[in-house]
VMD Tcl script that draws the C-alpha trace (Angstrom):
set ca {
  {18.28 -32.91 -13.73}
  {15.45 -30.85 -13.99}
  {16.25 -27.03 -14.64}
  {13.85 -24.73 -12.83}
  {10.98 -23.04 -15.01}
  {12.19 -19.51 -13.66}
  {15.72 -19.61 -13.22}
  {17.04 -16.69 -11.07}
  {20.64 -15.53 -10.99}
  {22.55 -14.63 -7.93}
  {22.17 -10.38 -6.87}
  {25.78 -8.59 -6.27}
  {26.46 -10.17 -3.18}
  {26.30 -13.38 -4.55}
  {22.79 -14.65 -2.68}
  {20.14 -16.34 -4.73}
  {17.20 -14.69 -3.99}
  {14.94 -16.99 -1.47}
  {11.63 -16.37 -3.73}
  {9.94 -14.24 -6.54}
  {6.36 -14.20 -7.05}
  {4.56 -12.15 -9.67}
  {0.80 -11.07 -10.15}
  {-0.85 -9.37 -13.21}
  {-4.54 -8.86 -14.23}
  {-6.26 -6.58 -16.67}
  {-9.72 -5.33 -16.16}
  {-12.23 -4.07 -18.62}
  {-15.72 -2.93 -18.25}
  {-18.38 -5.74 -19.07}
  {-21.78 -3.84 -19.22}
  {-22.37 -2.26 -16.02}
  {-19.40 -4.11 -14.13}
  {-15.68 -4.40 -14.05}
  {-14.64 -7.66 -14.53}
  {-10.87 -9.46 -14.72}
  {-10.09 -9.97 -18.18}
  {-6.18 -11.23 -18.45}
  {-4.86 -12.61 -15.28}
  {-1.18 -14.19 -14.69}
  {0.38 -15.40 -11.27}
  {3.14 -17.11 -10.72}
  {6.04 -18.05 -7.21}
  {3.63 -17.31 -4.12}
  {1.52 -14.43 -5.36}
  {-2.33 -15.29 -5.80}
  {-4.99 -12.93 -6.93}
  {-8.62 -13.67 -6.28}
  {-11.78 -11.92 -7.07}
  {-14.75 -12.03 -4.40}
  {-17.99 -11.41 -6.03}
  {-19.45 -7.97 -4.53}
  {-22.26 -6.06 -4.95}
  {-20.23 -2.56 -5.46}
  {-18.18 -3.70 -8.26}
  {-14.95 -6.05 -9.03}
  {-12.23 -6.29 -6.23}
  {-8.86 -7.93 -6.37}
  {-7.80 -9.52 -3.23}
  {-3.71 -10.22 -3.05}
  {-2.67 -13.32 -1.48}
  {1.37 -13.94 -0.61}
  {1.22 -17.46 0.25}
  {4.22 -17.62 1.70}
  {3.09 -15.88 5.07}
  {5.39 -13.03 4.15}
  {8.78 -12.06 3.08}
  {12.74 -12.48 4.53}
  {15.63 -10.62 2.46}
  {16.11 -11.68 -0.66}
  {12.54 -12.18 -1.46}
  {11.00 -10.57 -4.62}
  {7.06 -9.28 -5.03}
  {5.90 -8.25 -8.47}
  {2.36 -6.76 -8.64}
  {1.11 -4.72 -11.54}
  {-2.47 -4.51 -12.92}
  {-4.47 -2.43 -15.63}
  {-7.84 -0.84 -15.69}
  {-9.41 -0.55 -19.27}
  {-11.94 2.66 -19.99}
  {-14.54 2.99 -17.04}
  {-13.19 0.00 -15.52}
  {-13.93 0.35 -11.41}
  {-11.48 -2.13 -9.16}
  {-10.84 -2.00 -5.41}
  {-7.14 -4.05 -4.67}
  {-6.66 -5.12 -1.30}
  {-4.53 -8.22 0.24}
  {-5.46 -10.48 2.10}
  {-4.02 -9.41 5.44}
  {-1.10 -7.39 6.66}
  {2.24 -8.45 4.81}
  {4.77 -9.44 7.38}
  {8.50 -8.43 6.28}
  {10.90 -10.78 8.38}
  {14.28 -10.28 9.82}
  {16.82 -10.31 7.17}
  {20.76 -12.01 7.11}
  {21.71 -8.58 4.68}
  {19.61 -8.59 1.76}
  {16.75 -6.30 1.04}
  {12.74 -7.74 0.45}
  {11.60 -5.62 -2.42}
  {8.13 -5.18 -3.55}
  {7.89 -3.49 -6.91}
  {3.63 -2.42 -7.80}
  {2.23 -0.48 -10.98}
  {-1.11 0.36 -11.54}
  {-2.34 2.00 -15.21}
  {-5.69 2.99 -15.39}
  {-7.77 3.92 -18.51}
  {-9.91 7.02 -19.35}
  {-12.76 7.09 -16.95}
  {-10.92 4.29 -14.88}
  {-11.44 4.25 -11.06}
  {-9.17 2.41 -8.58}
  {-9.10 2.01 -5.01}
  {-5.86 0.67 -3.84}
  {-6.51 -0.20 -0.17}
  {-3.98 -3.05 0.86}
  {-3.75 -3.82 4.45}
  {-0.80 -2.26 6.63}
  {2.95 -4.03 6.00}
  {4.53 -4.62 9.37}
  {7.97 -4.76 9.76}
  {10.08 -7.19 11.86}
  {13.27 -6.45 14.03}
  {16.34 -6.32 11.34}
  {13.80 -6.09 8.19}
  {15.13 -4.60 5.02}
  {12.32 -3.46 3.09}
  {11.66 -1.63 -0.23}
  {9.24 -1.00 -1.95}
  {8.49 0.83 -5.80}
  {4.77 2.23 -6.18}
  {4.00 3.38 -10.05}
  {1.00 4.78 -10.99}
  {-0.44 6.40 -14.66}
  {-3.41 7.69 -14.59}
  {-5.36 9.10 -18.02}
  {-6.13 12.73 -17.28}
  {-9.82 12.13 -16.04}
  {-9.26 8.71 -14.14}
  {-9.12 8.53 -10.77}
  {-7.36 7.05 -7.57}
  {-7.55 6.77 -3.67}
  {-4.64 5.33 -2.55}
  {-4.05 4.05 0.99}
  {-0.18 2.66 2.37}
  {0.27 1.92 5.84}
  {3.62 0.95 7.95}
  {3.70 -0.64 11.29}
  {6.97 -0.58 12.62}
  {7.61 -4.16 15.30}
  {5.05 -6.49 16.57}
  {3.65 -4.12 19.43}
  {1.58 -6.78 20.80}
  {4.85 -9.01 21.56}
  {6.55 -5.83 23.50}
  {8.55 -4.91 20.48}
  {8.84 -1.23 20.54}
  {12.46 -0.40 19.48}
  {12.94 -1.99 16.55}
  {15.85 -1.33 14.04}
  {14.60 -2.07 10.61}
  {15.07 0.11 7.17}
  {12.70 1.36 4.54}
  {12.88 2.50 1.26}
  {9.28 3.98 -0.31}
  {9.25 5.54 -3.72}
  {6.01 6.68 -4.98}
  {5.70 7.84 -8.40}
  {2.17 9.24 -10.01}
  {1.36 10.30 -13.75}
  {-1.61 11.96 -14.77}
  {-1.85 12.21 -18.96}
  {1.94 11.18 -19.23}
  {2.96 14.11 -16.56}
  {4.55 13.46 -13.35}
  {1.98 15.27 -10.58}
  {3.28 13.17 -7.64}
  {6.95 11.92 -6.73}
  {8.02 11.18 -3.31}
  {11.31 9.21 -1.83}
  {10.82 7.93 1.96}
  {14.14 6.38 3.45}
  {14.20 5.25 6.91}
  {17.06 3.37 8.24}
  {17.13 2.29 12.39}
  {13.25 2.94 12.46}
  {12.71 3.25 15.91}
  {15.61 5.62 16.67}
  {14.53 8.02 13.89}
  {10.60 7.81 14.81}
  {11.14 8.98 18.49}
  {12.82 12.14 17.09}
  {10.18 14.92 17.95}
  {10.46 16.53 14.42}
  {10.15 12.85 12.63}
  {7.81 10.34 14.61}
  {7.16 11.56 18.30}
  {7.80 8.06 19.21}
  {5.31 6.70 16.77}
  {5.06 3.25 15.76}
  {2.73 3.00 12.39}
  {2.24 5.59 10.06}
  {0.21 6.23 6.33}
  {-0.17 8.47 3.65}
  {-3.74 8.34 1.88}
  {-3.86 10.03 -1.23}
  {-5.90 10.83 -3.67}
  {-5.77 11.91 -7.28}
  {-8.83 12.53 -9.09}
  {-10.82 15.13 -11.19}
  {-12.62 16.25 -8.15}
  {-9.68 15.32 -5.24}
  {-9.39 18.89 -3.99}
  {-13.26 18.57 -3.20}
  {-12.54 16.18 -1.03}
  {-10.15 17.61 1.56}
  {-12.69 18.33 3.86}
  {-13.69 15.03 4.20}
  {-10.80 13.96 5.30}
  {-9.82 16.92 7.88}
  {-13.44 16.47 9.46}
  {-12.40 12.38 10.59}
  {-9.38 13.83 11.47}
  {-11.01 16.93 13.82}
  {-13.22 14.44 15.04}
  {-10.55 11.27 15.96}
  {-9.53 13.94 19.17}
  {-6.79 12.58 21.43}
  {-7.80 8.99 23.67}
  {-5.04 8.38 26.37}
  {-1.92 7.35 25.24}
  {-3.04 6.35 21.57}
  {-2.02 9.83 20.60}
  {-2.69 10.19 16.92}
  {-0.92 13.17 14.57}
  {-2.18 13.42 11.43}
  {-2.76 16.46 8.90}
  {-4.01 16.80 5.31}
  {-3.74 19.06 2.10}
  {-4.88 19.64 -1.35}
  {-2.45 20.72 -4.32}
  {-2.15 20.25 -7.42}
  {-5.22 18.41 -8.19}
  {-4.52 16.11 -5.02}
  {-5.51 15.34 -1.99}
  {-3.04 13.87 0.19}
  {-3.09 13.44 4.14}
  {-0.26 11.76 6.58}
  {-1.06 9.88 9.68}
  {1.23 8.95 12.98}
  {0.57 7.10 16.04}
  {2.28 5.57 18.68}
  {-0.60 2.89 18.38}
  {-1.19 0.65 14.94}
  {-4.61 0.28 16.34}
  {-5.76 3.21 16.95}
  {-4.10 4.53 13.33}
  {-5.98 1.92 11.46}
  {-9.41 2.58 13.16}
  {-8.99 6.42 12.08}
  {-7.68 5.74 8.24}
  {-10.86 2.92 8.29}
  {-13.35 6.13 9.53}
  {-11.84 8.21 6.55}
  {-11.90 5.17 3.87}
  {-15.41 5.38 5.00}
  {-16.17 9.38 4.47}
  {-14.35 8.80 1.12}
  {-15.92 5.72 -0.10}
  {-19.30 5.51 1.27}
  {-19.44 2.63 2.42}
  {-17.31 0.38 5.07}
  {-14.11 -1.02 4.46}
  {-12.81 -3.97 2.94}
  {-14.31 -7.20 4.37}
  {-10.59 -8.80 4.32}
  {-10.12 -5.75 6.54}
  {-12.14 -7.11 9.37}
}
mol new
graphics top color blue
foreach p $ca { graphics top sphere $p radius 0.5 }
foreach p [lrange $ca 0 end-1] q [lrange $ca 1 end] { graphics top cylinder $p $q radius 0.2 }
display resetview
């Protein structure tokens, strides 16, 4: 009998895990553009690289139309001196119902002196009874620079399901020169129940962080608060959402009771950051 290329041993409890997939690419600059140098996949994980006319982006694909418990994403790529690569995915990552086990997602990014990298993956939605965590690592070389966009969406509010009890784990860890500058732990277990807590969610239903780190971050705060003066209040698609500088980053939090109308507003500052529009997987 055959033995299976990447053998994978039972976790604690005894379950095999249902699937692993695993994406690496290093990118290095090529005369005036960044192009993909090393490149490994392997499981479900694809990476594919649209040619663009503002530089090299990296487009994640899960071809298994998501993740149940168990299931095990590996992402991790580096940027070489003055390399310049936006990462996106392909759509939103769907995190189904698990039996007990947790889906993990586990993503570094290192990027090289002069380096610039736009991580900008589509929102991860979360199912009734998902178990989700995920491990975000980034080094930076001390004048290198990031914008970082994560967004949640918490049931499938299209299909009527608006009390959802799901769990999430988020750990965020950022190094500039070797020094941490950024650390943060998110934990939130029966999502729904903790989100319509006035002090936590206000009843929202999607929420991001957009951060970024950079030699000129600060600089870019009011940016940011002037999409956020301007997105106003529109009927019931409340939207609460602040932002700060410290540190040498930027960093501004977003909640709404509507994914919709969250997305369209961290699209409008993606924009005032970037320059130009989003993503075309985005549309």
């Amino acid at each position: 009998m055959t033995e299976p290329a990447y053998p994978v041993p039972p976790d604690a409890q005894g379950f095999a895990r249902r699937a692993r997939g695993e994406a690496r690419a290093d990118f290095a600059r090529v005369g005036a553009r960044t192009e993909p140098a090393r490149v490994f996949e392997t499981g479900g994980l694809r990476l594919r690289f649209p040619r663009t006319a503002a530089g090299c982006e990296a487009v994640l694909i899960n071809t298994g139309g998501g993740m149940v418990g168990g299931d095990h994403a590996n992402a991790a790529i580096e940027l070489g001196a003055g390399a310049q690569v936006l990462f996106t995915t392909q759509s939103a990552e769907k995190i189904y119902r698990s039996d007990g086990e947790t889906s993990e997602v586990d993503a570094r990014a290192t990027l090289g002196a002069g380096a610039r990298l736009e991580w900008l993956p589509q929102e991860t939605i979360l199912f009734e009874g998902a178990r989700f965590r995920r491990r975000l690592t980034v080094d930076l070389a001390a004048d290198a620079s990031l914008l970082l966009v994560e967004a949640v969406i918490f049931g499938r509010i299209a299909m009527g399901e608006r009390s959802i009890d799901a769990s999430l784990r988020d750990s965020w860890r950022i190094r500039r020169g070797g020094r941490l500058v950024f650390a943060e732990e998110l934990r939130l277990d029966h999502a729904s129940a903790i989100l319509d807590r006035p002090a936590v969610g206000r009843g929202a239903r999607a929420i991001a962080s957009i951060l970024i780190a950079a030699p000129d971050a600060q600089a870019q705060l009011d940016k940011i608060r002037a999409v956020l003066d301007d997105s106003g209040q529109r009927g019931d698609e409340r939207l609460d959402a602040g932002a700060s500088a410290f540190n040498g980053l930027t960093l501004a939090r977003l909640a709404s009771p509507s994914p919709d109308r969250l997305r369209a507003v961290v699209v409008a500052v993606m924009m005032a950051l970037r320059g130009r529009a989003a993503p075309r997987v985005w549309s």
